[in-house]
MMTF fields as JSON, N, C-alpha, C and O atoms, coordinates in Angstrom:
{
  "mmtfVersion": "1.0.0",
  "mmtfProducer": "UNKNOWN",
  "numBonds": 347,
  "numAtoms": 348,
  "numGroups": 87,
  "numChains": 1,
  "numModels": 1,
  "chainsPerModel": [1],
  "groupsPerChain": [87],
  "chainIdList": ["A"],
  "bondAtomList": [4, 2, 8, 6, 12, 10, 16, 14, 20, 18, 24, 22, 28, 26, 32, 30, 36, 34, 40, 38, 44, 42, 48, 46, 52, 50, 56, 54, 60, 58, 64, 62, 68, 66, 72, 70, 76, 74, 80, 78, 84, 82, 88, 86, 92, 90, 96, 94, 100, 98, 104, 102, 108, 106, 112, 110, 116, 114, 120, 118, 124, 122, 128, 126, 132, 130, 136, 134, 140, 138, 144, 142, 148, 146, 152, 150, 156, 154, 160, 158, 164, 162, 168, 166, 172, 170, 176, 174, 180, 178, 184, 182, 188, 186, 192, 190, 196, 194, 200, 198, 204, 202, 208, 206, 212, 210, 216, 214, 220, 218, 224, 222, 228, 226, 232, 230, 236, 234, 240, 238, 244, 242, 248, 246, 252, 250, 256, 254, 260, 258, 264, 262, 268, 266, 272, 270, 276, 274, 280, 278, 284, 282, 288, 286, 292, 290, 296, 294, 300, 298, 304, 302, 308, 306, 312, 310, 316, 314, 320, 318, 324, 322, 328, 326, 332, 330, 336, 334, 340, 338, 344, 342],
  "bondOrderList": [1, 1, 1, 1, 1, 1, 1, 1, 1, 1, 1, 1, 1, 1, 1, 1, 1, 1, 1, 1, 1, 1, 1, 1, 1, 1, 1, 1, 1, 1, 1, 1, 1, 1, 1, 1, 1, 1, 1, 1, 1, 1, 1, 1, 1, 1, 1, 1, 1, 1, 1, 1, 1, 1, 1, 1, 1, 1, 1, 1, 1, 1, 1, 1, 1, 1, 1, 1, 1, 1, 1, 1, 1, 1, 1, 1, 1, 1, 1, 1, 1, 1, 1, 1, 1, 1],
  "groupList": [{"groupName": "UNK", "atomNameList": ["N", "CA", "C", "O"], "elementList": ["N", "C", "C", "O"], "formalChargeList": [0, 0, 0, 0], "bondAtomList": [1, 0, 2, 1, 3, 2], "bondOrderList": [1, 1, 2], "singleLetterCode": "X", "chemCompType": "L-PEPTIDE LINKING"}],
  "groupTypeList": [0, 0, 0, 0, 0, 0, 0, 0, 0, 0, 0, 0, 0, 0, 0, 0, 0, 0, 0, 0, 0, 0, 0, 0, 0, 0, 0, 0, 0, 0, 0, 0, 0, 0, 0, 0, 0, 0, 0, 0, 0, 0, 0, 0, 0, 0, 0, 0, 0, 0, 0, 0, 0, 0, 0, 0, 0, 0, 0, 0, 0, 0, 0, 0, 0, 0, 0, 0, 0, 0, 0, 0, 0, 0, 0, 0, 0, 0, 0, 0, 0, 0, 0, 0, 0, 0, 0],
  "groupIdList": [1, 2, 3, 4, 5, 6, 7, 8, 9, 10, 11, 12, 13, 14, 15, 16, 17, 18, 19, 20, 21, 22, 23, 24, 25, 26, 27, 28, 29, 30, 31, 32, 33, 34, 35, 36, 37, 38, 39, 40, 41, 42, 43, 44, 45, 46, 47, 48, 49, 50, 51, 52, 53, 54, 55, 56, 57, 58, 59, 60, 61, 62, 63, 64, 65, 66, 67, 68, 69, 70, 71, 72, 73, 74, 75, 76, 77, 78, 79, 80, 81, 82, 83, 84, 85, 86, 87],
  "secStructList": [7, 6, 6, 6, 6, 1, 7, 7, 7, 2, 2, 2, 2, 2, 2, 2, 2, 2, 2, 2, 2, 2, 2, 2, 2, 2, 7, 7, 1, 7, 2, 2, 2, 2, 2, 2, 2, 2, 2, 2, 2, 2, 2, 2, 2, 2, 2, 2, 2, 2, 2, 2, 2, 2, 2, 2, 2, 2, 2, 2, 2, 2, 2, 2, 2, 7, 7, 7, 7, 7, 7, 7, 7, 7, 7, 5, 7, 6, 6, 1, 1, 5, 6, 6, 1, 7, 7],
  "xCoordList": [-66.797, -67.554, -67.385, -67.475, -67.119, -66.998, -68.164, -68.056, -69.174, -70.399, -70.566, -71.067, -70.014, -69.697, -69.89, -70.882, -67.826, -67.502, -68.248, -67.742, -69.457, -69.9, -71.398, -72.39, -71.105, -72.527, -73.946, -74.194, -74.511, -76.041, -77.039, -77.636, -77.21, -77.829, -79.241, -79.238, -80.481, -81.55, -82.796, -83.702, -82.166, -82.847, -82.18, -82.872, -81.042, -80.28, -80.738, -80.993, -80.795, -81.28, -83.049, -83.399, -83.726, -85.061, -85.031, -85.759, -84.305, -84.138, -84.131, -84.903, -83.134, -82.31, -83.734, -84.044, -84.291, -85.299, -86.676, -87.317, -87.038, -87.958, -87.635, -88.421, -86.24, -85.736, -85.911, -86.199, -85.796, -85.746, -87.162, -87.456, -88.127, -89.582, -89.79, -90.755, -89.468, -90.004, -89.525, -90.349, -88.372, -87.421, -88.057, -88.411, -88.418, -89.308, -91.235, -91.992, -91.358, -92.954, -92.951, -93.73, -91.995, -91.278, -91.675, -92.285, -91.188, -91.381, -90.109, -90.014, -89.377, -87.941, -86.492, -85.307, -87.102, -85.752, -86.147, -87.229, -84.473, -84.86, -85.253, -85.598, -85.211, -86.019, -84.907, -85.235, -83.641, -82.338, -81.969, -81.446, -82.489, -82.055, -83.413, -83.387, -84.652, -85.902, -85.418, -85.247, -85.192, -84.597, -83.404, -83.755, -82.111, -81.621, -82.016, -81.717, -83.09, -83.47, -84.287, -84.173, -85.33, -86.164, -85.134, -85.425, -84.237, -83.506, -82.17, -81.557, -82.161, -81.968, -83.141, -83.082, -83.856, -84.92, -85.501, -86.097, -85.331, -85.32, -84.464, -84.897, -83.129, -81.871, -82.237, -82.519, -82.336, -83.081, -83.649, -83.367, -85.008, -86.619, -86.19, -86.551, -85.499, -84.629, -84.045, -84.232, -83.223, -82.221, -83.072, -82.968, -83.921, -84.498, -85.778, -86.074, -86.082, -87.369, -86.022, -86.228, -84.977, -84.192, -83.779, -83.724, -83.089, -83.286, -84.34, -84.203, -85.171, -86.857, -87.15, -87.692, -86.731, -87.101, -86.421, -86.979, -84.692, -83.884, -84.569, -84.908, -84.537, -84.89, -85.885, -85.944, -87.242, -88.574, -87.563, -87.291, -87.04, -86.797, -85.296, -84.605, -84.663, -84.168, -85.244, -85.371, -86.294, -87.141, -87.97, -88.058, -88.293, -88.952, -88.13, -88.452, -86.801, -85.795, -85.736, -85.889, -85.558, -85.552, -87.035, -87.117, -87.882, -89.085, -89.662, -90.667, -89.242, -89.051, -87.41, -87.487, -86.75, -86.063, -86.398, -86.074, -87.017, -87.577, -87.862, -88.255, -87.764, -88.709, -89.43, -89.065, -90.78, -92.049, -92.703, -92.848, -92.96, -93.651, -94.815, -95.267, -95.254, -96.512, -97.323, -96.893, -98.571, -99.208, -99.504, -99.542, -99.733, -99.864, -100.728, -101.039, -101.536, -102.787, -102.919, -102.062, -103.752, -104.246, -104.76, -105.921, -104.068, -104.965, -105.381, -104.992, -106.366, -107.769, -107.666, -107.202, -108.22, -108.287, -109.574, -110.239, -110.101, -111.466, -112.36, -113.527, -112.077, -113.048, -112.894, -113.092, -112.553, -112.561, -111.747, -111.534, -111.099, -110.076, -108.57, -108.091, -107.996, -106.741, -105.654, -106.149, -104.519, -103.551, -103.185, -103.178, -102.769, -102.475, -102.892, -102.279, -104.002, -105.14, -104.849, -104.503, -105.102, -104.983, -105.697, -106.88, -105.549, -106.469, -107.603, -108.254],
  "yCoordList": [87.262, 86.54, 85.036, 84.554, 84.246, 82.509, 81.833, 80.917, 82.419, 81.551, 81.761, 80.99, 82.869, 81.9, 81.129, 80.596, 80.392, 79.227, 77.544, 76.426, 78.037, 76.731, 76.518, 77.244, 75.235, 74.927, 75.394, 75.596, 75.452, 76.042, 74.894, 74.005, 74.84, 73.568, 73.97, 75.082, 73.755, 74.327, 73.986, 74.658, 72.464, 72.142, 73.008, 73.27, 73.351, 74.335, 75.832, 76.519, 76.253, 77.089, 77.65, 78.826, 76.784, 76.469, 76.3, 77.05, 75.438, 75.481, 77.062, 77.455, 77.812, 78.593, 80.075, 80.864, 80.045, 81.014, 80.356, 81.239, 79.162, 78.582, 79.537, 80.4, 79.347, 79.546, 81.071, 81.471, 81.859, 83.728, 84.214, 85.221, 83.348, 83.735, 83.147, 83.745, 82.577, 82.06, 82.993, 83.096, 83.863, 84.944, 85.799, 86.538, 85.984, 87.497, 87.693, 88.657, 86.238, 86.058, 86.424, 87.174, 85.854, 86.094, 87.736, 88.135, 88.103, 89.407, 90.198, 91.346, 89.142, 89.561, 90.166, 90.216, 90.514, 91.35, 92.965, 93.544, 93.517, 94.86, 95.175, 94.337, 96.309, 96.788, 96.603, 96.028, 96.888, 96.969, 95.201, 94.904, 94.132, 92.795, 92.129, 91.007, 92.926, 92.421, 92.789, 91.81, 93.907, 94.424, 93.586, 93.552, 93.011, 92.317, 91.018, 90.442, 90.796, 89.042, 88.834, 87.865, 90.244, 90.461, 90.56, 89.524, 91.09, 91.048, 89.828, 89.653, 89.036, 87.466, 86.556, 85.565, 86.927, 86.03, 86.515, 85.643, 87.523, 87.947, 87.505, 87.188, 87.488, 86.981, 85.071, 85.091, 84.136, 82.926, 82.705, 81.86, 83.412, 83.116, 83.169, 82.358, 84.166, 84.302, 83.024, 82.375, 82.733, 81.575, 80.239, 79.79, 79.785, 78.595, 79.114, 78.23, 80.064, 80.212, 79.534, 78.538, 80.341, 79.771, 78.891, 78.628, 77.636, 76.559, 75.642, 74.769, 75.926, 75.316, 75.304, 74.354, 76.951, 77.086, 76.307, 75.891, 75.705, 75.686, 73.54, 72.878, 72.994, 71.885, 71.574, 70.369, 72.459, 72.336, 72.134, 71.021, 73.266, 72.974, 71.977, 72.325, 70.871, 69.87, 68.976, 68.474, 68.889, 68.077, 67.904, 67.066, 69.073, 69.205, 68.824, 67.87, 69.337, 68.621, 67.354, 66.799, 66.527, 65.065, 64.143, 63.06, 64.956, 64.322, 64.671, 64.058, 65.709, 65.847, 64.772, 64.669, 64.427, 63.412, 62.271, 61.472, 61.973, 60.706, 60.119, 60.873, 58.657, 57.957, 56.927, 55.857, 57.857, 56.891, 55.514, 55.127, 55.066, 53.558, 54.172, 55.241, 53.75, 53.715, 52.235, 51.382, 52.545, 51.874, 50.752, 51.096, 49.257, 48.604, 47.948, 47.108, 48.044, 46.867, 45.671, 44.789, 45.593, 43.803, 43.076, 43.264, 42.385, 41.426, 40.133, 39.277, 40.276, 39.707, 38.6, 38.874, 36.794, 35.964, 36.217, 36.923, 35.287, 35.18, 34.808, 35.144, 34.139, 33.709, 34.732, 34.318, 35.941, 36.712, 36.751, 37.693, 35.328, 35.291, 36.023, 36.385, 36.067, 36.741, 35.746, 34.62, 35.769, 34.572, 33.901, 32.676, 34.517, 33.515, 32.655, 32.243, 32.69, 31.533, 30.262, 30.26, 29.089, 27.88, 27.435, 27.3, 27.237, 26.67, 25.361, 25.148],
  "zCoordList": [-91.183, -90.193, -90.421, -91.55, -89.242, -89.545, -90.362, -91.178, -90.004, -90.215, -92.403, -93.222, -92.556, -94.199, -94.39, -94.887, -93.616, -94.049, -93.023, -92.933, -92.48, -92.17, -92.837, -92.91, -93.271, -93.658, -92.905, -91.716, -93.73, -93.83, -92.507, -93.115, -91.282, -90.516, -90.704, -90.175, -91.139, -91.038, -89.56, -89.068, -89.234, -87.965, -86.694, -85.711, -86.772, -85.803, -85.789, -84.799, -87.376, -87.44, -87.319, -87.424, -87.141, -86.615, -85.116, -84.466, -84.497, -83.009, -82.366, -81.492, -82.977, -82.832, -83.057, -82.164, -84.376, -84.359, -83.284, -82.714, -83.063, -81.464, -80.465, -80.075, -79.967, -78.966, -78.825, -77.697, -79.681, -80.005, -79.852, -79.209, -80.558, -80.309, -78.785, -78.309, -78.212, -77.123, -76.206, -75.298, -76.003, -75.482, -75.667, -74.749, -76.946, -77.012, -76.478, -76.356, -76.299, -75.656, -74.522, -73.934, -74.155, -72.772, -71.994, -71.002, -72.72, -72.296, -71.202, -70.767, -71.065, -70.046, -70.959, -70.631, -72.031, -72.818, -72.702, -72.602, -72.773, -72.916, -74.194, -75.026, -74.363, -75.796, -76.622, -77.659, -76.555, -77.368, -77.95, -79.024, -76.733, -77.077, -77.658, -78.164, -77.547, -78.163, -79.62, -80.346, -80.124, -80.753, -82.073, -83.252, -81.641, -81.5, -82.248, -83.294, -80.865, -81.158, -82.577, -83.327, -82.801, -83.726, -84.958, -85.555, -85.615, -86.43, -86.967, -88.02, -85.324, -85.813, -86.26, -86.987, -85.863, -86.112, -87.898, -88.531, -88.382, -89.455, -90.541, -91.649, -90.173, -90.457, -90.632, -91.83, -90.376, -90.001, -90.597, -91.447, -90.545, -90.919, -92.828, -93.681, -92.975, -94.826, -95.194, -96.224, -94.075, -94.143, -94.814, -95.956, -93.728, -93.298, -95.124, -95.929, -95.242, -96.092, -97.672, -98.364, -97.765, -98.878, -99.144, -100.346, -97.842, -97.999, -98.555, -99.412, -98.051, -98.499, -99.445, -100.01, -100.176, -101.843, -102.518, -103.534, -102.179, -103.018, -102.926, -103.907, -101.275, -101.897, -102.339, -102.581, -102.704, -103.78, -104.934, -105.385, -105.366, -106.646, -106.668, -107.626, -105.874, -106.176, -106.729, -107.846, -105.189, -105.338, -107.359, -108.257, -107.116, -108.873, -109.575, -110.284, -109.704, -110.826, -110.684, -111.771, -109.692, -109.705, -110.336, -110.915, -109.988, -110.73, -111.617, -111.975, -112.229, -113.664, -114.535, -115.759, -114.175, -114.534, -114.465, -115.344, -113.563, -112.787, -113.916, -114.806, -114.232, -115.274, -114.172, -113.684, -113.991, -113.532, -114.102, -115.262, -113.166, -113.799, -114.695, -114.286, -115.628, -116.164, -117.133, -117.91, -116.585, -116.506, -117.649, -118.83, -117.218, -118.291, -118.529, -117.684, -119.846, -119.739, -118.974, -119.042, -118.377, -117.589, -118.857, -119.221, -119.428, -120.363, -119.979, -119.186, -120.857, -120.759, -121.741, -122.847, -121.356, -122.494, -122.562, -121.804, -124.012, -124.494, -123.529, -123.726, -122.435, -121.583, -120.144, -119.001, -120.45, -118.815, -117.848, -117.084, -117.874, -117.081, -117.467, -118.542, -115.867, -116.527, -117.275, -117.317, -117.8, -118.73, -117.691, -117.812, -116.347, -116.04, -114.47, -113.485, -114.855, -113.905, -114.833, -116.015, -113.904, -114.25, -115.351, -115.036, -116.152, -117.106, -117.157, -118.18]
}
């Protein structure tokens, strides 16, 4: 089958399962293409759910690498003010 060798589109493939539920609300398919539509839309709904999983866990790996800012004392002179207000 072609679709192997083409990349994975997930907004296409979201268009694409819209468009199948909206066909099947419809109510103008036969039972064989309700049928059909219900088992692309199955096919999809896997697709689009594995994508999702896979960029959580990019997402997590990158911010677990991430080196976050953290936080640094405000210091304080003897008189309250911060160092560097006018003296």
């Amino acid at each position: 089958m072609a679709r192997k060798n083409t990349p994975f589109n997930f907004e296409a493939s979201l268009a694409n399962l819209e468009s199948l539920v909206e066909a099947m609300e419809a109510g103008d398919l036969s039972l064989e293409e309700a049928l059909k539509a219900f088992e692309q839309g199955i096919r999809l709904t896997r697709e689009c759910q594995q994508a999702l999983e896979q960029a959580e866990q990019k997402v997590q790996i990158l911010l677990a690498s991430a080196e976050l800012p953290s936080a640094v004392p405000f210091e304080i002179n003897a008189e309250g003010a911060d160092d560097e207000s006018p003296a």
